[in-house]
C-alpha positions in Angstrom: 81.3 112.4 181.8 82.9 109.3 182.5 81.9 106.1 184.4 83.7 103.8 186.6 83.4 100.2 185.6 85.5 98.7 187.4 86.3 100.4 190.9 89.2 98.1 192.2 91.1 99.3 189.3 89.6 102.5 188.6 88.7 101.7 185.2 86.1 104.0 183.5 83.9 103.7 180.5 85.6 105.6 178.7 89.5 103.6 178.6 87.0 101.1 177.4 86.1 102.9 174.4 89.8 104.3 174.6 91.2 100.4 174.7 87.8 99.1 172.0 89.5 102.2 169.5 93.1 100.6 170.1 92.2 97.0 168.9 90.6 95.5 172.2 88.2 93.2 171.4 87.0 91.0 174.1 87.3 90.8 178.1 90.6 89.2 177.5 92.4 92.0 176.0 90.5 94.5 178.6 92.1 92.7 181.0 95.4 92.6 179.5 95.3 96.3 178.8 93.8 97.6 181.3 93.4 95.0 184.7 89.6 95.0 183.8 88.0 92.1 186.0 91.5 91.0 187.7 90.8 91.7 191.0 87.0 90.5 192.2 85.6 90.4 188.8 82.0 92.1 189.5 82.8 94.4 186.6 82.9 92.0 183.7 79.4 91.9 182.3 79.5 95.8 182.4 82.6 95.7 181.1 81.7 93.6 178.2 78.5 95.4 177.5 80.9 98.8 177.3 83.5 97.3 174.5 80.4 95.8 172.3 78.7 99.3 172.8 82.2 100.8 172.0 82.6 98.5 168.6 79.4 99.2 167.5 79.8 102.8 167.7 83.4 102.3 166.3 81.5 100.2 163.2 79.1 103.0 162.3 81.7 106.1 162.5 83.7 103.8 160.1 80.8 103.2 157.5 80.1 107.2 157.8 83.3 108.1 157.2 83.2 105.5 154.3 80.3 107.0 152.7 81.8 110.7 153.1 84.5 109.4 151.6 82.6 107.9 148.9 80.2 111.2 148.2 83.2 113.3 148.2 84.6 111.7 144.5 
């Protein structure tokens, strides 16, 4: 189930993680990608918190799939 974040542009969490998984890797680029905080801005410590939530999950999917990979040879 999905979230909004931000409701002006009907943003959710999970474009976040979506946008984090494409290279996005600070409000900046959310807000490039996506309009993230362009209209009122209320959304941009949620937003925030959902991309570092989203690169830390990213981080530790990478270092499993490193140690598969690694286990498998």
């Amino acid at each position: 189930m999905s979230v909004y974040v931000c409701v002006c542009m009907a943003i959710t969490d999970r474009q976040i993680c979506e946008a984090a998984q494409g290279g996005a890797r600070n409000l900046k680029d959310l807000r490039r990608d996506l309009g993230v905080a362009r209209e009122c801005g209320h959304c941009a410590a949620y937003a925030r918190q959902c991309l570092e939530e989203a690169k830390q999950d990213q981080k530790k999917r990478d270092k499993t799939k490193r140690l598969v990979t690694v286990n498998l040879f």
